[in-house]
N, C-alpha and C positions, 0 to 999 in steps of 0.2 A: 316548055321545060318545066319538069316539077319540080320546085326548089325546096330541100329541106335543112334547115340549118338550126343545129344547134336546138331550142325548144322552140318547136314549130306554133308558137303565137305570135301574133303580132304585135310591135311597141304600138302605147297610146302615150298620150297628151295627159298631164292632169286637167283641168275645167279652166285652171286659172289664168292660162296664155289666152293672149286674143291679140287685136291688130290696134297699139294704140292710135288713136287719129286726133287726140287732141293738138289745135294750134300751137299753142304754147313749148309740145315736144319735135315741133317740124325737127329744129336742130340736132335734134339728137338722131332721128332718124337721115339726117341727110349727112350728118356724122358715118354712122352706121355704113350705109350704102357706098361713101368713099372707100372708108375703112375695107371694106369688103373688097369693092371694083381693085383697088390696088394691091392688096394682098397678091388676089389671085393675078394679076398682071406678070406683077415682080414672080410670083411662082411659076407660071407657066415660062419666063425665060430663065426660070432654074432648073425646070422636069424637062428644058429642050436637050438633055443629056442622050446621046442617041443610040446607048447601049440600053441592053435590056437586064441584065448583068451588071450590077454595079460594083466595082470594085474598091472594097472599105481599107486601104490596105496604107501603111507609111508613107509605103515606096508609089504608091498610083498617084497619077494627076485627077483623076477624077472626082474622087471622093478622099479627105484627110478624116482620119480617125484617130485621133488623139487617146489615151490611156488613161483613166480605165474606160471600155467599152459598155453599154446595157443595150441589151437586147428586148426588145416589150414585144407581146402577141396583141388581141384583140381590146381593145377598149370598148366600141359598142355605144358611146356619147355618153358614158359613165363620168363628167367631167368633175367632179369634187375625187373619185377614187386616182382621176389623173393626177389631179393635184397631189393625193396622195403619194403616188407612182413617188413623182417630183421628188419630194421628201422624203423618202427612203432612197431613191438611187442617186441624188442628187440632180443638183439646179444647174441649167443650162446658161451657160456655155462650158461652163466649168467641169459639166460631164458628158459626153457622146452617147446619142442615143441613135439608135435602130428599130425603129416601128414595125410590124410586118403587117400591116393591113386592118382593113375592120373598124374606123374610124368613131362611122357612123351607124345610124339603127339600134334603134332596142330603144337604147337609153334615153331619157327626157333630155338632154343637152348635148346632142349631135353636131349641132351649131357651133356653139362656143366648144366644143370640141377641136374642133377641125379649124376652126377659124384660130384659135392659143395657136396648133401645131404649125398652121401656114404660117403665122407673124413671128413665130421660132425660128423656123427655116428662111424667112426672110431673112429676119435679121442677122440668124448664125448660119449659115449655109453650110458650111464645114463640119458643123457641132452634131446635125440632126440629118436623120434620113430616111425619107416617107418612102415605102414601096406600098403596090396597088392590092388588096384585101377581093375578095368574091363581093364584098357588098359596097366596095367602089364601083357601082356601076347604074345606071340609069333605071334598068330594069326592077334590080332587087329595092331600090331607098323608096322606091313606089309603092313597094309592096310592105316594106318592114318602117315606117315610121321616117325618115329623113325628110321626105319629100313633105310631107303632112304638117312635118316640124315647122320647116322652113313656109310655108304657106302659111301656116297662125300665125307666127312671131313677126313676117313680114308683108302681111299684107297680101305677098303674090309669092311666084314663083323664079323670080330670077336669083335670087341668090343659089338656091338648088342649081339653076345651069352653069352658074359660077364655079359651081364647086365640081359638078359632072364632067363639066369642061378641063378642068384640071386632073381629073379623076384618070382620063383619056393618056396622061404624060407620065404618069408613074409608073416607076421602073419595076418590071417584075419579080425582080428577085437583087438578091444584095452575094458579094463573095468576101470575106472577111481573111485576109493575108492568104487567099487562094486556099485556105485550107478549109473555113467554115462556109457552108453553102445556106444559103435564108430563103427563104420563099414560103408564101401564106398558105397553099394548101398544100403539094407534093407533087409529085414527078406525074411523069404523062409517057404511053407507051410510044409518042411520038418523038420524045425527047431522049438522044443517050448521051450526049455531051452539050457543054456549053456554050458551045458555038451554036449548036441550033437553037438554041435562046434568042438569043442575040441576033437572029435573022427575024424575027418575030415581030411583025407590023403589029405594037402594042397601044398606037395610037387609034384608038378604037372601042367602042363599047364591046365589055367583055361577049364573045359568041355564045352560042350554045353548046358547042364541043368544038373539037381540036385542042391542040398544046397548051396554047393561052388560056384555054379554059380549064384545061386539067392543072395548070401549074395554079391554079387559084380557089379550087376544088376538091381537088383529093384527098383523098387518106388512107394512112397506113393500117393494117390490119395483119391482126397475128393469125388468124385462122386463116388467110388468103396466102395461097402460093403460087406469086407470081401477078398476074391483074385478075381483078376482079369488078363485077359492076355493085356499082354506088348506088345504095338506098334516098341517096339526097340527086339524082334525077340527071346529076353533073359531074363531071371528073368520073374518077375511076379509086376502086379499093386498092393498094399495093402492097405486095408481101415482102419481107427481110431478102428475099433472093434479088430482088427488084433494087433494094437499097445498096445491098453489098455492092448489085454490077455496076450502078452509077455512080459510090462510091470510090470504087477501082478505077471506072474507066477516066475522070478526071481528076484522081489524084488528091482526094478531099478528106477531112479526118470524119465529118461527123454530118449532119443534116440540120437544120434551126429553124422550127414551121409554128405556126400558130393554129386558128381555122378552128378547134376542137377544145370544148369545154376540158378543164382539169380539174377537178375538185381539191386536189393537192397543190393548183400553180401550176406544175411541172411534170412529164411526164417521160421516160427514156425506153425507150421499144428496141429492137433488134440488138442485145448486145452492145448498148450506146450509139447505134450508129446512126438513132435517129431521135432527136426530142423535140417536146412539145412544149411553147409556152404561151399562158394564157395569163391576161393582164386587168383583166376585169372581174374583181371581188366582186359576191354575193350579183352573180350573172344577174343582169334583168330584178336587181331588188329582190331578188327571193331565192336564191339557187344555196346561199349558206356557203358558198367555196369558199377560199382563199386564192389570192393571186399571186404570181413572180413575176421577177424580174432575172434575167440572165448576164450575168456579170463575166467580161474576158478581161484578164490583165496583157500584158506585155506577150507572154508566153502564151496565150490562150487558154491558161489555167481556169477553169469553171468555178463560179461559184454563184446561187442562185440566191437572191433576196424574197422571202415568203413575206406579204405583208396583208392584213386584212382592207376591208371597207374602211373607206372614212367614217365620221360617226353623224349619224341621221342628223341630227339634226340642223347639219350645214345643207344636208338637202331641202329639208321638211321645211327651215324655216323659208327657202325659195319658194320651193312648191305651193306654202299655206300661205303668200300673199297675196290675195288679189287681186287680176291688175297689174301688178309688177313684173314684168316681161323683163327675165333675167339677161336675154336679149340685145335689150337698150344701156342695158349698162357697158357690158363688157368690152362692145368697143370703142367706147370712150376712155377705158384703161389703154387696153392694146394700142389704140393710134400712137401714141406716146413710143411703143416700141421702135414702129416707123416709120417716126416721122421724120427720121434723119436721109427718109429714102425719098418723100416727098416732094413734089414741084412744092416751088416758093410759091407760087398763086394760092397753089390750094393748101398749103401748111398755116399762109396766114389766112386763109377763108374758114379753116379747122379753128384756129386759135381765137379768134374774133367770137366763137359762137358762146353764149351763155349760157351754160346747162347747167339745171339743177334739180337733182330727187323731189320728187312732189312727197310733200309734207301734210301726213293724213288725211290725206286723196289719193283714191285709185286713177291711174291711167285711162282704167276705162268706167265712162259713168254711163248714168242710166241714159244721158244726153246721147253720148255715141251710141249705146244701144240703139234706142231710136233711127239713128241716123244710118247704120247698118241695115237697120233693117226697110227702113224707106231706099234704099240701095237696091236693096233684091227686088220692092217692092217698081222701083221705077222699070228695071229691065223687063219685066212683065206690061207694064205700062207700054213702054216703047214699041213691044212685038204689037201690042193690041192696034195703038192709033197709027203705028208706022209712023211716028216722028220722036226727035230727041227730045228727050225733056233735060234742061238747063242743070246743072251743078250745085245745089243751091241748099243749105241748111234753114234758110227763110222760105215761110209759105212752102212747105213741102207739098201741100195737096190743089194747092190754086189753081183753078181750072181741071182736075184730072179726078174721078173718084178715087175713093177709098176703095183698098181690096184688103179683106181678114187676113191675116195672117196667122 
């Protein structure tokens, strides 16, 4: 499948992430990796909702949507412009939010990205609501930056299955008092009502076509009358004829999709009956947009929040420390969220640990360097003599040559 999305580069890493391994920060990493295992625990028996269609509605048992509503499109691991987001639409729980996908990729903080949103929906379940993005899925976070992420900052790759594993339970689309229809990329010629949604074994790495794929995929297009194929390799083109009859056929005012850069935030195609919102300012650190936010009251009266980027240098100053794995901090905030959801074992085994910012010292010194790289240097070792060599920061080379690196 050739996947093209959005601006077809790749996210990189700045230099400054690595894998801290100093003793002294064990705790915070074994902090970290609770924080994480439980998040996603508690999440996966929240995404066990077994509709594919979520209904955001007063009157639904499934999802309570409180007033006022925000609607967000893509974030992209943009996590300072989320904060943003926060501060213009308001702080949760106090305001109900609607994600439509796109979490992760692009952006240098993917991670704490997604990991804010899970311990949100943890803790408010009511308040927030994640549906699944085209780059929730295994294949694409390989390709655009997720997986990469998660591999520096942690050493390995389990947190990435953590989060792919959850990635699997989200709902594909949202209904907002049966009249607002949500979904990340757009309709599929497989689909003409709701009901066939809703049959859709969504537990699954997204495919390479069919419905599921189109409903995370597509896009709407003014020159297309009726379907068309998609230059990004997935989903399908779809024309206002397309929107009107699925429109009609389930009884819905309007359409609410993400999926598609806006330079404006927001963008309204066939006669209102279908818009786009895009949540991520200055796309990818360089694109110069503007982002929105989509606002329903009571009535489902529209009104959209335009708000720019954060300002650099809440990012810059992350970025230009060395060493500092933004990483390691932030779930040592978050556990706090909760930890009211916590086994007593492990709340006081959290609470017991001592953590503290290293005070001008890097996380990583030339010590670890070393130690990395005698790492790589021993698995080469081991293939040679065909036996283990021991674990050991003492006598690195005793008994064994030296190989250049």
């Amino acid at each position: 499948m050739r996947a093209i999305d959005g601006i077809g580069s790749e996210s990189t890493l700045p230099q400054s992430y690595g894998n801290p391994r100093r003793r002294e920060q064990r705790s915070t990493r074994r902090c970290s990796r609770h924080c994480w295992y439980f998040i996603c625990l508690r999440s996966d028996i929240l995404f066990l909702n077994p509709r594919n269609t979520v209904p955001s509605s007063k009157y639904g048992n499934d999802i309570l949507f409180l007033n006022p509503r925000k609607i967000c499109g893509d974030i992209h691991g943009q996590f300072y412009d989320m904060k943003e987001l926060f501060k213009v639409g308001g702080d949760c729980p106090k305001t109900n939010y609607l994600f439509l996908g796109d979490f992760v990729d692009r952006g240098f903080y993917s991670v704490e990205t997604f990991l804010l949103l899970l311990a949100l929906k943890v803790r408010y379940p009511d308040r927030i609501t994640l549906i699944r993005g085209n780059h929730e899925s295994r294949q694409i976070t390989q390709v655009y930056g997720f997986y990469d992420e998660c591999l520096r900052k942690y050493g390995s790759v389990n947190v990435w299955r953590y989060c792919t594993d959850i990635f699997d339970y989200l709902s594909l689309s949202a209904l907002i008092e049966n009249k607002v229809f949500s979904v990340h990329g757009g309709l599929s010629p497989a689909i003409s009502t709701l009901d066939q949604i809703r049959t859709i074994d969504r537990k699954q790495e997204v495919p390479h076509d069919g419905a599921m794929c189109d409903l995370l995929w597509s896009d709407p297009e003014d020159i297309v009358d009726g379907w068309g194929l998609s230059p990004r390799g997935a989903g399908f083109l779809f024309g206002s004829s397309v929107v009107a009859s699925f429109t009609h056929s389930n009884n819905i005012d309007y359409i609410c999709r993400a999926h598609q850069l806006v330079m404006e935030g927001y963008k309204w195609m066939f006669r209102n009956q279908i818009v786009t919102v895009w949540s991520a300012p200055n796309y990818c650190y360089r694109c110069g947009n503007v982002a929105a936010i989509l606002e329903l009251d009571e009535n489902l009266n529209k009104k959209f929040r335009v708000f720019d980027a954060a300002p650099q240098k809440h990012a810059l100053s992350c970025m230009c420390m060395e060493g500092v794995v933004f990483g390691w901090v932030l779930p040592l905030c978050i556990v706090n969220v909760v930890l009211c959801y916590v086994p007593e074992k492990l709340r006081n085994e959290c609470r017991n640990q001592e953590v503290h910012p290293p005070k001008n010292q890097h996380l990583i010194t030339s010590y670890d360097i070393d130690y990395m790289k005698f790492n790589h240097q021993r698995q080469v070792l081991e293939k040679i003599y065909g036996e283990e060599i021991s674990d050991t920061r003492r006598n690195y080379w005793e008994g064994y040559p030296k190989i250049n690196s």
